[in-house]
C-alpha positions in Angstrom: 49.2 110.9 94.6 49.8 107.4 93.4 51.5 104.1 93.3 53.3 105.8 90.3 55.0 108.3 93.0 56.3 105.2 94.7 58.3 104.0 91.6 59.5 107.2 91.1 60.8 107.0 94.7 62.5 103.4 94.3 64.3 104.7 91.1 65.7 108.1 93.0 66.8 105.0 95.8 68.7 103.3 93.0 70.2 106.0 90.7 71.3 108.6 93.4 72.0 106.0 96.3 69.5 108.0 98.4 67.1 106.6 101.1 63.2 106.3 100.5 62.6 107.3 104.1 64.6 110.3 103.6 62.9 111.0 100.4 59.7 110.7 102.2 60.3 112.8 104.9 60.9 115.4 102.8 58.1 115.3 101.1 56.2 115.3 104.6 57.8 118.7 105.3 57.4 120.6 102.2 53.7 119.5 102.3 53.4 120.9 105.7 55.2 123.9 104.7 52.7 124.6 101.5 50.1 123.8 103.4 50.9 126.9 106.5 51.8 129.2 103.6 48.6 129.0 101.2 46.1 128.3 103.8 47.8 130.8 106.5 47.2 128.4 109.2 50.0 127.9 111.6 48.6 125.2 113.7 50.6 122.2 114.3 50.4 120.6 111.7 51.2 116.8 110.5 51.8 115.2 107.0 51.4 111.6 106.3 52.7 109.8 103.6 51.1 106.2 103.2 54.1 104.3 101.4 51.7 101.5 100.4 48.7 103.3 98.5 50.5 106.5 97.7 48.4 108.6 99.6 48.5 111.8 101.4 46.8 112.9 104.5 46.9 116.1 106.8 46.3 116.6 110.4 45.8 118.8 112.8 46.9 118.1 116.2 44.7 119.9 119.1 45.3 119.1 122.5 42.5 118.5 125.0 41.8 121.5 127.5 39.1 122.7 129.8 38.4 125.5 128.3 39.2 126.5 124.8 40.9 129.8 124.3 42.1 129.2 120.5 40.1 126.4 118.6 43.1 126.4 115.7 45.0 124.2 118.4 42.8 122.9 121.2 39.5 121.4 121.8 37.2 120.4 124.6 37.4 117.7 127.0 33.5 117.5 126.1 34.3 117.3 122.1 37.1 114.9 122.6 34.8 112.6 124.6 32.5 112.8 121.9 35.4 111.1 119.9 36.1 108.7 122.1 35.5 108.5 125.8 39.1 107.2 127.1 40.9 111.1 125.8 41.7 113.3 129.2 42.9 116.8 129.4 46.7 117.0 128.0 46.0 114.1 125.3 46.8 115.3 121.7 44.3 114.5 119.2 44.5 114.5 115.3 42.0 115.6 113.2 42.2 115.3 109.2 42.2 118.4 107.7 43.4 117.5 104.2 42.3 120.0 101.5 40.5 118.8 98.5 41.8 121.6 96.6 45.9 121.5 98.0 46.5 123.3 94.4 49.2 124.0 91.8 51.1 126.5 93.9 51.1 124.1 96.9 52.8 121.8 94.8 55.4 123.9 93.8 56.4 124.7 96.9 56.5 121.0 97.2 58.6 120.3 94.7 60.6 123.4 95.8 61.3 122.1 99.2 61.9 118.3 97.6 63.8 119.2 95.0 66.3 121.1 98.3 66.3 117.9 100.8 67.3 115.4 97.7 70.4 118.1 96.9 71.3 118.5 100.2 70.9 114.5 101.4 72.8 113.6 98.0 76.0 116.0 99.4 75.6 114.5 102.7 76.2 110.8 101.2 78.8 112.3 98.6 80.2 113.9 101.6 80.4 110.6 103.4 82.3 108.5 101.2 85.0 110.7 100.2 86.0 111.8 103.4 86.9 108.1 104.0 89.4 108.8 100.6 90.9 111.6 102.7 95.1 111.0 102.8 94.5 108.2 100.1 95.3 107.4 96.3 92.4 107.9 93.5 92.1 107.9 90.3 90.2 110.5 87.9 90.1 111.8 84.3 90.8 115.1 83.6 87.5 117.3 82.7 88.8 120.4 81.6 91.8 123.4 82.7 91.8 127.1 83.2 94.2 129.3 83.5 94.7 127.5 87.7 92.9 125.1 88.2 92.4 121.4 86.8 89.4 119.6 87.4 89.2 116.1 88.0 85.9 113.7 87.8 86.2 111.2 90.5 82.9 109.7 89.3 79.9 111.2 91.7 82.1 114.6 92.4 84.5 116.8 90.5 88.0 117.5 92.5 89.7 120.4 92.0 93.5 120.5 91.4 95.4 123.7 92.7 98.0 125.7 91.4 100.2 124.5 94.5 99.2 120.6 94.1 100.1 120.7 90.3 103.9 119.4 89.0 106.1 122.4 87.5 105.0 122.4 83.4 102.9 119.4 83.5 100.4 120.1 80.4 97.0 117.7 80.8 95.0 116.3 77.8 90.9 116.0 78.0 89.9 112.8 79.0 93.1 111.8 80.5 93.5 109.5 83.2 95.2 110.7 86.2 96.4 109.2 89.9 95.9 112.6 92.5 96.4 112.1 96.4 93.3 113.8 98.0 94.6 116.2 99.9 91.5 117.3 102.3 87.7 117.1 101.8 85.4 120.1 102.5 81.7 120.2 103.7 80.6 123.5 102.7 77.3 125.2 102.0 77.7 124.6 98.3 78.2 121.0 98.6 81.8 118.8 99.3 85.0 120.4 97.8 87.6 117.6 97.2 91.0 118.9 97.0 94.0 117.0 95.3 97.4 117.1 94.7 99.9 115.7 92.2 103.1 117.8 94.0 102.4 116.3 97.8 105.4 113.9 99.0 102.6 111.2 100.3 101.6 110.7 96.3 105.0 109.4 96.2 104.3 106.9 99.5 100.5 106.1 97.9 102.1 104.9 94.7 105.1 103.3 96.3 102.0 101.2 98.6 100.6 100.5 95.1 103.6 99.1 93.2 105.4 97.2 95.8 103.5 94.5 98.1 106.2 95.0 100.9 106.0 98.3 101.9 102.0 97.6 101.5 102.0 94.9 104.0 104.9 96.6 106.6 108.0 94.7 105.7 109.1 97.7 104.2 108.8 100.8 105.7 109.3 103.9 104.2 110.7 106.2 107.1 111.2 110.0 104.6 110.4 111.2 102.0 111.8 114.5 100.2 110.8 115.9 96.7 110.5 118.9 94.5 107.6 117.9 92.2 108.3 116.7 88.6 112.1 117.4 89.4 114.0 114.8 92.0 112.7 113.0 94.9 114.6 111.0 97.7 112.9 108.3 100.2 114.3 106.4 102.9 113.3 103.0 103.2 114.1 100.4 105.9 113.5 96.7 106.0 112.4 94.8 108.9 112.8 91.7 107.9 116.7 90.8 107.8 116.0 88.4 104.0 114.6 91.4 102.7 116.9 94.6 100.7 114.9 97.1 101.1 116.2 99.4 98.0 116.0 96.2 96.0 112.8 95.4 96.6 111.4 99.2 95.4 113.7 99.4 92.6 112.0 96.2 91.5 113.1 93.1 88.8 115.6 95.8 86.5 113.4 98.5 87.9 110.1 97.8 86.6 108.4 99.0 90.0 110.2 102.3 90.2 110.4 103.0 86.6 106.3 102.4 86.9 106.1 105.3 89.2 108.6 107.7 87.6 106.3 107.4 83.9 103.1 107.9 86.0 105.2 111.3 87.2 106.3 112.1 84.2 110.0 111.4 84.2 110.3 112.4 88.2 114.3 111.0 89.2 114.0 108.8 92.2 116.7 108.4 94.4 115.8 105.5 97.1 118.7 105.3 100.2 118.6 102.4 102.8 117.4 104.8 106.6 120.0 103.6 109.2 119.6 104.1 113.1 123.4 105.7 112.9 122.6 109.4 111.9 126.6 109.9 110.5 125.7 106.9 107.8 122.3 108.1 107.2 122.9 111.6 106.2 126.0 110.3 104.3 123.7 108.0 102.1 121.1 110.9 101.8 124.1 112.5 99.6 124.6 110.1 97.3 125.9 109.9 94.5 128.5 112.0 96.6 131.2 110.0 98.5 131.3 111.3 102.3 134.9 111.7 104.5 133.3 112.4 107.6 130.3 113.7 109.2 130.8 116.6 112.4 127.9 117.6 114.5 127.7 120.6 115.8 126.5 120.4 119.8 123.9 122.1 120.4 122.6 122.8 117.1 120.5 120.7 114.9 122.9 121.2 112.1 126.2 119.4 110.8 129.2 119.6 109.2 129.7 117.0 106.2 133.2 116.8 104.3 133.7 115.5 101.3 136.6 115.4 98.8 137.7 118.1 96.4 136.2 116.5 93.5 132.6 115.5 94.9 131.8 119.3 96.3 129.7 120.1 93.8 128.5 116.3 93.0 127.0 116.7 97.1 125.4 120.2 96.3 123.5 119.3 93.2 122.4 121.5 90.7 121.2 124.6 92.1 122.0 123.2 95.7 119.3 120.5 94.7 120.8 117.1 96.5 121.9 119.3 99.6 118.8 120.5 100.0 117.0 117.4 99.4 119.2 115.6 102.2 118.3 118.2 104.4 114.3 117.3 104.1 115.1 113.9 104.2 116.7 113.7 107.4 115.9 117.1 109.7 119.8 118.3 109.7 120.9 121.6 108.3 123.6 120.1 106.1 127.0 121.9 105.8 129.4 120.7 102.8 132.4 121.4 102.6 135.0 119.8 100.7 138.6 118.6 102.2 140.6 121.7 101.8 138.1 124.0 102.7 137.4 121.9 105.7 141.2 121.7 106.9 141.2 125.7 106.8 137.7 125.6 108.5 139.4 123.9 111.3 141.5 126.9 112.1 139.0 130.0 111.6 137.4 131.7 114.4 133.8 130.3 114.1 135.2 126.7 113.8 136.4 127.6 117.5 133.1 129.2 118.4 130.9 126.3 117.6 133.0 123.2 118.7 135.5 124.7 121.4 134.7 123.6 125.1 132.3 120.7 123.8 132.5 117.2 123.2 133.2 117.0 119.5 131.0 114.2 117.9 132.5 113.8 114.7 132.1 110.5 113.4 133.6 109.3 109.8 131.4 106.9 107.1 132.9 104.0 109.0 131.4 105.2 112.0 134.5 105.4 114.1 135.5 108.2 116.4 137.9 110.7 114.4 141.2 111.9 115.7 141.5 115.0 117.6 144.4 117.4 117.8 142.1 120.8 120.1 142.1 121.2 123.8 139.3 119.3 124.8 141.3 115.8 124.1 144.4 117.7 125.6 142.5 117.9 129.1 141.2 114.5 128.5 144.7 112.8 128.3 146.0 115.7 131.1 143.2 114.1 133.1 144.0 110.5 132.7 147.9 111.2 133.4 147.2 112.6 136.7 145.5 109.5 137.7 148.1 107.5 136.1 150.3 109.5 138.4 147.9 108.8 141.8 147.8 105.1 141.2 151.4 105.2 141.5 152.1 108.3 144.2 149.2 107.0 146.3 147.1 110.3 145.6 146.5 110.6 149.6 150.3 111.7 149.7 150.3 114.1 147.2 150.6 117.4 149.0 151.6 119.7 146.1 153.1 120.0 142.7 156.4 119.1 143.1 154.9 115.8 144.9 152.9 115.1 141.3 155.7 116.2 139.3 158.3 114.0 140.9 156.0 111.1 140.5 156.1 111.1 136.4 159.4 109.4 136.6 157.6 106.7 138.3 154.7 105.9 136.3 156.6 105.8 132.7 156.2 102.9 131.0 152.0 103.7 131.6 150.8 105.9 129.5 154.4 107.5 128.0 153.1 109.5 125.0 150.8 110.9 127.7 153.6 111.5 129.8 155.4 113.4 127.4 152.1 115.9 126.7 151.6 116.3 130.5 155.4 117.2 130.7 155.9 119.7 128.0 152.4 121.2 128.8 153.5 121.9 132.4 156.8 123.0 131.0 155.5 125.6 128.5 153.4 126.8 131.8 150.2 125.7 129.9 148.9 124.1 132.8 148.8 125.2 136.3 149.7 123.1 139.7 145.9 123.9 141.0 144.6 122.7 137.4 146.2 119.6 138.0 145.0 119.4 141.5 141.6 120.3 140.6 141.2 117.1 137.8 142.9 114.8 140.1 140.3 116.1 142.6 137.0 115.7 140.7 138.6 112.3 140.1 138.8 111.1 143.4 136.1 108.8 143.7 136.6 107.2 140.3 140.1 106.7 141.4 138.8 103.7 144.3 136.8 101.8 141.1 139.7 101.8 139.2 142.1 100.5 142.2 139.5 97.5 142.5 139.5 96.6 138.9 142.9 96.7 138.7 143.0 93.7 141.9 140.3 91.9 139.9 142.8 92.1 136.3 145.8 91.2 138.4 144.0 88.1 140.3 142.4 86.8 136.7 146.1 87.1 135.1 147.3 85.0 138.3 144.5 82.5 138.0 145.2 82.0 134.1 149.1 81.6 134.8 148.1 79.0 137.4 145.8 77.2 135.1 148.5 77.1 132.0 151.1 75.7 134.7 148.8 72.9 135.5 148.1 71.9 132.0 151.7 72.0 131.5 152.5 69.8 134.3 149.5 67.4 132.8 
């Protein structure tokens, strides 16, 4: 071999970014490999490259011993004395063995083995950098199509694009340029497999990251994201800087930003809501265009019930329950609409009474208010609040028995009257029992002391103001 080798190496460095140490230890091995198969020695063997002359040389490597059993791989203490005087028993010692007539087929084999390492070292560095792309934005032109799968050249590798990463009845021309998410990278015995998508929802974040400098940098944050590929998408974003509108500042200057994103996905509709910390307002926005009455949650369940005038029913569904089922993604609820009417005859069915009776209704309207209710749990409620209105007066401790509570209503009107009046007809109408009533005052008890004190505490801070507007009048 020659210098000549050595340029050779230098120009595999530059063109296929791979190492000239690896290159060269390659080379080392597939010589010692030829060299064991055509000369059917298996001694140890050892290849050395000079990377300054271009040279080869080959050892074998014998180790010192008393007495020789197999001269292919030990020698004498005697002979290795003869080499030099300082070698003791264990030492290894090299000897040159290089062949003068190493051969065509040795070279083959060579080149064989070569030819191998450079393939494999070349997927290992390929390997390498694209894993770093993993869960990130790239972009490729389109080589060619088959009947499922489009294939991308990323440059050094060509990415595969799946059936399930395409957009629905998106037709690719030759030579096109393309932006694809990469979905995963694969190190298999073929070499790396990049997959990438054009259908995944972070595509839509990646490009978003792209075209607007505040969600790249954090002062917009994009909190959800739910699409249906070459169809509709819907993202919540959030600001977190109080100067900054978050929708604004995707939508863009008369929506250059977002219209850049919906031509690179072919006409894909964009719907971008403001994410609030109130759930009722969030899923209300995640509706839009629909105008929302009220939202109810449903305790227990990760569901809700959303109401929403006559006229906006099938506005909130969408086409093909499209913007229900968007809304849904976008913020984890399973989304009931149903629209005023439907809702106020809801209210009185049997599986209305199943899933809200005996629990703390939720409901909250767009305002975020609490709504009215007219079912028993508010009835108990205001039972419950009577009766103490009833104890601060009777002094609870003398309350002995119904007729005791009963006779004390007269005395507390003026309180809490409409209450009053609910407590009265319900004990009329025998709705509620003497020992129901006992029972609520009972598990009130304690509370009952707390509100006895802040009642002294209102009563002295009234005192103290009328004493402080006597003195200014007086002044």
């Amino acid at each position: 071999m020659s210098k000549e080798i050595l340029k050779a190496f230098d120009m595999l460095e530059e063109e296929k970014g791979i190492s000239r140490d690896i290159i060269i230890e390659a080379l080392e091995s597939a010589l010692v490999s030829a060299y064991r198969r055509n000369y059917n020695q298996a001694q140890n063997v050892e290849v050395k490259f000079d990377q300054e002359t271009g040279d080869l040389k080959v050892f074998s490597v014998k180790e010192v011993v008393e007495v020789v059993l197999d001269s292919t791989i030990e020698v004498s203490l005697a002979d290795a004395h003869d080499i030099h005087p300082a070698y003791e028993l264990g030492d290894m010692i090299k000897f040159e063995v290089t062949p003068k007539d190493f051969g065509r087929i040795a070279a083959q084999t060579a080149k064989q083995v070569i030819t191998q390492r450079l393939r494999e070292a070349e997927r290992g560095i390929i390997y390498e950098e694209f894993i770093d792309y993993e869960d990130d934005l790239l972009t490729g032109i389109v080589e060619r199509q088959d009947r499922r799968y489009v294939y991308v050249n990323l440059g050094k590798i060509e990415a595969v694009l799946t059936p399930e990463g395409q957009i629905p009845n998106e037709i690719f021309q030759p030579h096109e340029r393309v932006q694809v998410y990469v979905e995963r990278v694969e190190n298999t015995t073929k070499g790396p497999q990049i997959y990438v998508s054009r259908s995944h929802p972070n595509l839509l974040k990646r490009l978003f990251e792209q075209e607007v400098p505040e969600i790249y940098d954090g002062t917009v944050e994009i909190k959800s994201i739910a699409r249906e590929a070459g169809d509709r998408s819907k993202i919540a974003v959030v600001s977190h800087d109080d100067n900054v509108d978050p929708v604004g500042t995707c939508v863009g200057p008369r929506g250059s930003r977002v219209q850049t994103i919906v031509n690179e996905l072919k006409g894909e509709n964009m719907d971008i809501i403001e994410w609030s910390a109130d759930e009722a307002e969030y899923i209300s926005s995640a509706l839009n265009p629909a105008d929302v009455q009220s939202v109810h949650f449903v305790p227990g369940e990760n569901a809700v019930v959303v109401v929403v005038p006559d006229n906006h029913l099938s506005l909130a569904i969408g086409k093909r329950g499209q913007n229900a089922r968007l809304a849904a993604k976008l913020t984890g609820y399973k989304i009931d609409i149903k629209s005023e009417s439907d809702f106020a005859e809801y209210v009185d069915s049997p599986e209305y009474a199943e899933r809200f009776a005996e629990k703390e209704d939720e409901s909250i309207d767009e305002f975020g208010d609490e709504a009215d209710f007219t079912d028993l749990d508010q009835e108990v409620n205001d039972l419950d609040q009577t009766a103490l209105d009833a104890a601060e007066v009777a002094e609870y401790e003398n309350l002995d028995s119904y007729s005791d509570l009963d006779a004390s209503l007269d005395e507390v009107a003026g309180l809490n009257g409409e209450q009053d009046i609910k407590l009265q007809d319900n004990l009329d109408e025998g709705n509620v029992g003497a020992q129901d009533v006992e029972d609520l005052i009972g598990e009130r008890e304690l509370d009952l002391e707390t509100d006895y004190e802040e009642l002294q505490i209102d009563e002295e801070l009234a005192q103290y103001e009328d004493d402080q507007e006597e003195i200014s009048l007086d002044d």
